[in-house]
FISEDO-815545 format. One record per residue: residue in three letters; x, y, z of N, C-alpha, C in turn. Coordinates in pm, whole numbers, plus 32768, in hexadecimal, padded with zeros to 4 digits. Example, Ala and Ser with C-alpha at 12.3 -4.5 7.8 and 13.67 -1.06 7.14 Angstrom:
# FISEDO-815545
 code  nxx  nyy  nzz caxx cayy cazz  cxx  cyy  czz
  ALA 8527 7DC7 830C 84CE 7E3E 830C 8528 7EB6 830C
  SER 8505 7F1F 82C4 8557 7F96 82CA 850A 8003 8313
This chain:
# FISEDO-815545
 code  nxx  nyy  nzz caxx cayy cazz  cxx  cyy  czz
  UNK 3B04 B14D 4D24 3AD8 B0C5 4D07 3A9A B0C1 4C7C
  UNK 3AC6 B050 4C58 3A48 B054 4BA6 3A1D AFBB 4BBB
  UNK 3993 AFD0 4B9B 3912 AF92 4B69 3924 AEFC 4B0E
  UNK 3901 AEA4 4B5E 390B ADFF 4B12 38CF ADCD 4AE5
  UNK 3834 AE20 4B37 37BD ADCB 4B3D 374A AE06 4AEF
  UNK 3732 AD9F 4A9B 36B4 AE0D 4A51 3631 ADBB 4A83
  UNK 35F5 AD6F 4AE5 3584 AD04 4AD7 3533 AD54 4B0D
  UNK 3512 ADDE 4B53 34A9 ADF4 4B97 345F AE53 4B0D
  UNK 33D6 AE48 4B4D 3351 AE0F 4ADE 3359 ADB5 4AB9
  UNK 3367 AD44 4A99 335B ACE6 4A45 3298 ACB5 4A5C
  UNK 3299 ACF2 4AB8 31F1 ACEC 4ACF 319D AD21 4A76
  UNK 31EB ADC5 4A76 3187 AE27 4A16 3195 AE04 4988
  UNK 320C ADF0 4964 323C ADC5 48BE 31D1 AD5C 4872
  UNK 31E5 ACE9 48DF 3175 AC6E 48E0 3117 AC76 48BC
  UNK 30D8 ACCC 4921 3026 ACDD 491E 2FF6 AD1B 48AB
  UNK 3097 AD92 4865 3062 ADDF 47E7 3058 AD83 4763
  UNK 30B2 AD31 477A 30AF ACD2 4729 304C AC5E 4704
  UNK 3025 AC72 47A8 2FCA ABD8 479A 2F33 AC16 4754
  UNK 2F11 AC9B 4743 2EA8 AD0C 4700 2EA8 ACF7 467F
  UNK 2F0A ACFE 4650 2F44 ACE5 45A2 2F65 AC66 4572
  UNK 2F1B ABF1 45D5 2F28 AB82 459C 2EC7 AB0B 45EB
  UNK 2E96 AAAC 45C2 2E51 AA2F 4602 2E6E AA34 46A9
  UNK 2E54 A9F0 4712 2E52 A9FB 4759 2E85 A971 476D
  UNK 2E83 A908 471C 2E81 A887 46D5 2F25 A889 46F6
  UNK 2F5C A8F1 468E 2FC6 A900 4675 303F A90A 46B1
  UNK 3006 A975 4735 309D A984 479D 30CA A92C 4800
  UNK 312E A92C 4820 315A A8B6 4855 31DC A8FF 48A2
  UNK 321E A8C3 4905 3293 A8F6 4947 3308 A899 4918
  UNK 3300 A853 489F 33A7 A827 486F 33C9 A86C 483D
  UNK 3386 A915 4809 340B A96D 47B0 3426 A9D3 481A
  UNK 33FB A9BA 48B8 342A AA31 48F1 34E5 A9E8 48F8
  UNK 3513 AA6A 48EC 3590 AA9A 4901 35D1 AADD 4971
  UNK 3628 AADF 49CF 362F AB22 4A4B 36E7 AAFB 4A7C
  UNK 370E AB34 4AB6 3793 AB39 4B09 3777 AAAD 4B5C
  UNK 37BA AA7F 4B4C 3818 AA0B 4B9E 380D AA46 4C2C
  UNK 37BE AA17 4C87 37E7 AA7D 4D08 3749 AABA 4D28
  UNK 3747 AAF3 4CE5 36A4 AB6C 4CD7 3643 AB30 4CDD
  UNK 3631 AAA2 4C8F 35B0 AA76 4C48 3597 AA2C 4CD6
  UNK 3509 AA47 4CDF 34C6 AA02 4D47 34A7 A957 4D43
  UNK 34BC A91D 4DAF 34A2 A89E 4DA8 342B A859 4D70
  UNK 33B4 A89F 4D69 3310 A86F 4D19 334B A872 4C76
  UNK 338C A8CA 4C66 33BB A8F2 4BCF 33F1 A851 4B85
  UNK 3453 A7F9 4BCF 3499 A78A 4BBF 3419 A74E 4BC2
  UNK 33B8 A74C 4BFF 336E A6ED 4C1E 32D4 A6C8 4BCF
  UNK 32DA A72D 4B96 325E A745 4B11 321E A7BF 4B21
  UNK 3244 A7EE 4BB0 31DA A852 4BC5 3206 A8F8 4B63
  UNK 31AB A930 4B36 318B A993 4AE9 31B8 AA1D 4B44
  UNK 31EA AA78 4AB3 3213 AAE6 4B1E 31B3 AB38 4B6F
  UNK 31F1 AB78 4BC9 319E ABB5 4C36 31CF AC39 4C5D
  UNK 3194 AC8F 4C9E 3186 AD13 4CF3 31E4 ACC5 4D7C
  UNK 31EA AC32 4D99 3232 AC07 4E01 32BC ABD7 4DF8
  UNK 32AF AB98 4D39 3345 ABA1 4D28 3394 AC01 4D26
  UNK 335E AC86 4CF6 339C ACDB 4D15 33B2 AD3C 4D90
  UNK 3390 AD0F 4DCC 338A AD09 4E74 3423 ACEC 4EA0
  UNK 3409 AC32 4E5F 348C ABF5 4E7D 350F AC1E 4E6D
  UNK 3509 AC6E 4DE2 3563 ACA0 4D9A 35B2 ACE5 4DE6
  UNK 353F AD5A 4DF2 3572 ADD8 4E66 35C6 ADCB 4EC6
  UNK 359E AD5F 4F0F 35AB AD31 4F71 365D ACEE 4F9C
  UNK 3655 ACB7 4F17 36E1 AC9C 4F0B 3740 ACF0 4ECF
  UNK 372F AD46 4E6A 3754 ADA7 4E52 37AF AE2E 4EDF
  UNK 3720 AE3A 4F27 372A AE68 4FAA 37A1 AE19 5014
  UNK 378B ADB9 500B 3813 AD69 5067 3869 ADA4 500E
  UNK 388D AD45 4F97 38F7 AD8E 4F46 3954 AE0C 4F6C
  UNK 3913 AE5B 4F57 3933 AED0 4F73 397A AF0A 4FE4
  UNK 3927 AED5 507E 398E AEF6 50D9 39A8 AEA5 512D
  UNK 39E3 AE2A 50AF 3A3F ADE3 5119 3AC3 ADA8 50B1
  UNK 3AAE ADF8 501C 3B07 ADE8 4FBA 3B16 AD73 4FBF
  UNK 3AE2 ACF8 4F87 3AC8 AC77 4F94 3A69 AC5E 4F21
  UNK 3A9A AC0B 4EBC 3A20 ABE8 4E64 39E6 AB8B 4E86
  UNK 398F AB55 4E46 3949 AAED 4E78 3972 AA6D 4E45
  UNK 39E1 AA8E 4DCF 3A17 A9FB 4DA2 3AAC A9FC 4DDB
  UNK 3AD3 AA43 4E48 3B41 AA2A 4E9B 3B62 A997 4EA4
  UNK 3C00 A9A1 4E59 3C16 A907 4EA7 3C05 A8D3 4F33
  UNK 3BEF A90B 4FA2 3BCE A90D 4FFE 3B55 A89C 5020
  UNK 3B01 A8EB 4FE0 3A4A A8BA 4FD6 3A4A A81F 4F99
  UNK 3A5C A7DE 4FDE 3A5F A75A 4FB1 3A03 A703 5023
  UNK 39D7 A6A2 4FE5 3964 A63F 5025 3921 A67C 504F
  UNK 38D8 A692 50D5 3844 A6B0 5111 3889 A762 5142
  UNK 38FF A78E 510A 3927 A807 5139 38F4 A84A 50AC
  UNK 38B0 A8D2 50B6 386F A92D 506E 38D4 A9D4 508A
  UNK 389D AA2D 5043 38C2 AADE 506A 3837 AAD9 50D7
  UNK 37AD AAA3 50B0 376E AAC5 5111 3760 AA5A 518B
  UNK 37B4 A9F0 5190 37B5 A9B7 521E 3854 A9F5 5260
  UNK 389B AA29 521D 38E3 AA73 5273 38DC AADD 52B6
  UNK 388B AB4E 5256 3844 AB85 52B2 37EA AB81 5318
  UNK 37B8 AB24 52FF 3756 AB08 5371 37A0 AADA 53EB
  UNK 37F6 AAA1 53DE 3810 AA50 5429 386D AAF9 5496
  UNK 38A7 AB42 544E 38DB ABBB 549C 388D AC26 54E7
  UNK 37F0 AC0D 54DB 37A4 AC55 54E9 3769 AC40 556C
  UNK 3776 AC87 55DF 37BD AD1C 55DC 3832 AD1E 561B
  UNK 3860 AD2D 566A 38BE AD4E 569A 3970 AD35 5633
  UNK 3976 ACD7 5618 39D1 ACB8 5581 39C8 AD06 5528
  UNK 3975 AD7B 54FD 3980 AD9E 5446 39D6 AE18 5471
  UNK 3A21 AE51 54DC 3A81 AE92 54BF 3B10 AE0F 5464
  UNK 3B06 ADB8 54AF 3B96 AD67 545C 3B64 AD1E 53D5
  UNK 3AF0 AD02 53B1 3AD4 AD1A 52E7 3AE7 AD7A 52C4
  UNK 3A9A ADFD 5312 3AA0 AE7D 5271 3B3C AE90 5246
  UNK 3B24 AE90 51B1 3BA9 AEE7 517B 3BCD AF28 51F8
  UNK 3C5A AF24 51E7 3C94 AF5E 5239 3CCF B013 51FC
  UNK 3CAC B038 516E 3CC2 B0A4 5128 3C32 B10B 5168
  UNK 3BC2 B0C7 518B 3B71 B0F6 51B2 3B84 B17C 5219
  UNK 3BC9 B12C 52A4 3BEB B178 5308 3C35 B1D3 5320
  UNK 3C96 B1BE 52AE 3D2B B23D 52D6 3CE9 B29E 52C3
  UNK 3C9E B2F4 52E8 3C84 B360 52C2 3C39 B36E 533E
  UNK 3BC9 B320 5389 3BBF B335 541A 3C25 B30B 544C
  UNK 3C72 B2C6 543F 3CC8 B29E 54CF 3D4F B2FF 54E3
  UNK 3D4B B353 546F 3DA6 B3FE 5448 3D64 B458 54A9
  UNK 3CDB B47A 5491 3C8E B4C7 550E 3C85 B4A5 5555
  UNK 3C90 B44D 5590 3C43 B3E9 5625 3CE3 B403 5673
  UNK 3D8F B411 5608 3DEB B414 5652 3DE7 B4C6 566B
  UNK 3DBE B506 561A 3DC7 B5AD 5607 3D5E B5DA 56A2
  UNK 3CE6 B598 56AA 3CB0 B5C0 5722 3CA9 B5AC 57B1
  UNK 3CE9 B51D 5778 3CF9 B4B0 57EE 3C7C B4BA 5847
  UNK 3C22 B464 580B 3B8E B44C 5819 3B70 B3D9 57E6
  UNK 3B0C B370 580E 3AF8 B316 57B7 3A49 B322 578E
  UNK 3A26 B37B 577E 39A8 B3DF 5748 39A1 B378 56C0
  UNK 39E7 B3C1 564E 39FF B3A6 55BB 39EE B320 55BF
  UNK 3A6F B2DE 561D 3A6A B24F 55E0 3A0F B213 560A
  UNK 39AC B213 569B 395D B1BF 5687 38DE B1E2 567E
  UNK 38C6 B23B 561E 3855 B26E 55B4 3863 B239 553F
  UNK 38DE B240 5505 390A B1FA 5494 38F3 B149 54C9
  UNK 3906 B133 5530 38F5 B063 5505 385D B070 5525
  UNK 3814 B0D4 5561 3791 B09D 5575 3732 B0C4 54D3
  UNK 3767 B113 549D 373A B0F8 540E 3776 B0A2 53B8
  UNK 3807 B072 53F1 380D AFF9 5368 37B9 AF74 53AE
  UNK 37AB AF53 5442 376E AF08 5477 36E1 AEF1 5438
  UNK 36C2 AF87 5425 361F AFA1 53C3 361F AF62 5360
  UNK 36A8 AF94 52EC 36B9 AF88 5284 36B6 AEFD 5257
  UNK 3710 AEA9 528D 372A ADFA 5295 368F ADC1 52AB
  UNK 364A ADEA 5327 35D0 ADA5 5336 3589 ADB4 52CC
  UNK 3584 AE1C 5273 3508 AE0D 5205 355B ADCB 5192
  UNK 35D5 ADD3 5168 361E AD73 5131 35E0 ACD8 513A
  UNK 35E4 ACAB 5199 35D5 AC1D 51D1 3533 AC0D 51DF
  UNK 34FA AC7A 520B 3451 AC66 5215 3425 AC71 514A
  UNK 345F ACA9 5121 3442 AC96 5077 3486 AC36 5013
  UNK 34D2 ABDB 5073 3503 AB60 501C 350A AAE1 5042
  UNK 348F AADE 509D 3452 AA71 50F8 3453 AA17 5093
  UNK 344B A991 5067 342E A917 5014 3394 A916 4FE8
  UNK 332F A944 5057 32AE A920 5048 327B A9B4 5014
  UNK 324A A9C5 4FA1 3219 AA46 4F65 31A9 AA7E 4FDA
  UNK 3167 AA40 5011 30E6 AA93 502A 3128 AADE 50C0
  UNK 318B AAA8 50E9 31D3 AB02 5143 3222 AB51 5144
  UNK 3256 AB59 50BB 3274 AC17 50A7 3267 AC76 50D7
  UNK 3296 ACBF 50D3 327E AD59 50EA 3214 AD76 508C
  UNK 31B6 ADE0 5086 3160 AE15 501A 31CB AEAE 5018
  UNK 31B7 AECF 4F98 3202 AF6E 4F49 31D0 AF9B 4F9A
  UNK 316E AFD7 4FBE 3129 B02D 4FE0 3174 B021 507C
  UNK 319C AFE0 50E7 31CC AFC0 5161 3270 AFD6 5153
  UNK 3288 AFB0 50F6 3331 AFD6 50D5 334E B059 5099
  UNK 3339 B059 504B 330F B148 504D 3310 B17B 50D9
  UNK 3298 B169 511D 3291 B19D 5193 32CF B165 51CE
  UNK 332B B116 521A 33A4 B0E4 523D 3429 B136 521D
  UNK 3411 B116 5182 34C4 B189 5142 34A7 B22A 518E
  UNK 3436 B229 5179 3444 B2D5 51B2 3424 B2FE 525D
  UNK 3415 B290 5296 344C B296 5330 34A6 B298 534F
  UNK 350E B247 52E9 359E B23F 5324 3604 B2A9 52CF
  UNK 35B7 B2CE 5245 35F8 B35A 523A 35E3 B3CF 529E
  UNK 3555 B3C7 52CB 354F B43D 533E 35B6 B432 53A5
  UNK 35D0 B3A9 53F4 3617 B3A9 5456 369F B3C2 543F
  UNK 36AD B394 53D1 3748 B3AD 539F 3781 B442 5360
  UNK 3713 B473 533A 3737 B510 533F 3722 B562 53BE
  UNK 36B6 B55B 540E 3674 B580 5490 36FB B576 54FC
  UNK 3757 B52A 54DC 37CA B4CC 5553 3841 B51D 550C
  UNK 3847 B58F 54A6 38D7 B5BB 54AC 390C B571 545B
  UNK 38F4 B4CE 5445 3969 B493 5425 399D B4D3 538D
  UNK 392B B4DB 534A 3984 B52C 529C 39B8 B5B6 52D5
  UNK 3A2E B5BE 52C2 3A69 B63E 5289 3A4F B6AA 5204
  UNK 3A4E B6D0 51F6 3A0E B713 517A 3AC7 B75F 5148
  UNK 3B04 B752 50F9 3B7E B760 50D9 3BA2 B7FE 509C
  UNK 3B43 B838 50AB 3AFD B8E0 5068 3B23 B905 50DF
  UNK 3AEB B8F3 5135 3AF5 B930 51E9 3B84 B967 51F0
């Protein structure tokens, strides 16, 4: 995969900036951001944040495993990347994720004939989608906090290594 999105910090950049100049001065009409990424307060006057980039993540994170941008022709009127996910959540986000995702459990899952792998694998993308959608809520103060999504990513790396499902290709 390669990289589209450059908006996360736009918090820290800000604040360094807003140090080296009036306070008078900053304003959120020169923030800059992806079509897609930029959080809804951003359109709206509100100043960058530790929550827009929350948002970012957040969509970024859908992005990712459900190979879906967020300016999909698809996404039209009150349809979003994060009201589709939501709306699959849970039992549905096996039929969003990329489907490039899986061939690789559903190769083992036929080699053992077990369904161990695979449904270790949807209960971490199930993980994965929920903090997607819990970090690109509309209303900032209901975010996820970093500090809760870290510890999140590395529960579901545990389970997802802990469950067999990676192969290690050395073996």
């Amino acid at each position: 995969m390669c990289a589209h999105v450059g908006d996360f910090g736009l918090a820290r950049f800000l604040s360094n900036a807003a140090t080296n100049t009036s306070q008078d001065q900053t304003s959120s009409a020169g923030i800059k951001g992806s079509v897609g990424y930029v959080p809804p307060e951003y359109g709206m006057g509100g100043m960058a944040s530790a929550h827009g980039d929350v948002y970012s993540y957040g969509i970024l994170l859908l992005e990712m495993f459900t190979g879906k941008r967020p300016t999909n022709d698809m996404f039209k009127d009150s349809l979003s990347l994060h009201e589709f996910a939501k709306m699959a959540l849970p039992d549905q986000v096996m039929r969003i994720v990329d489907p490039r995702l899986l061939l690789e459990v559903r190769a083992l899952n036929n080699i053992q004939q077990c369904n161990s792998p695979l449904s270790k694998m949807q209960e971490c993308l199930v993980s994965i989608v929920e903090i997607g959608v819990t970090c690109s809520v509309e209303s900032p103060n209901k975010r996820m906090k970093i500090r809760d999504i870290v510890m999140e990513m590395h529960a579901i790396r545990d389970l997802y290594l802990g469950a067999g499902i990676y192969q290690d290709s050395h073996n």
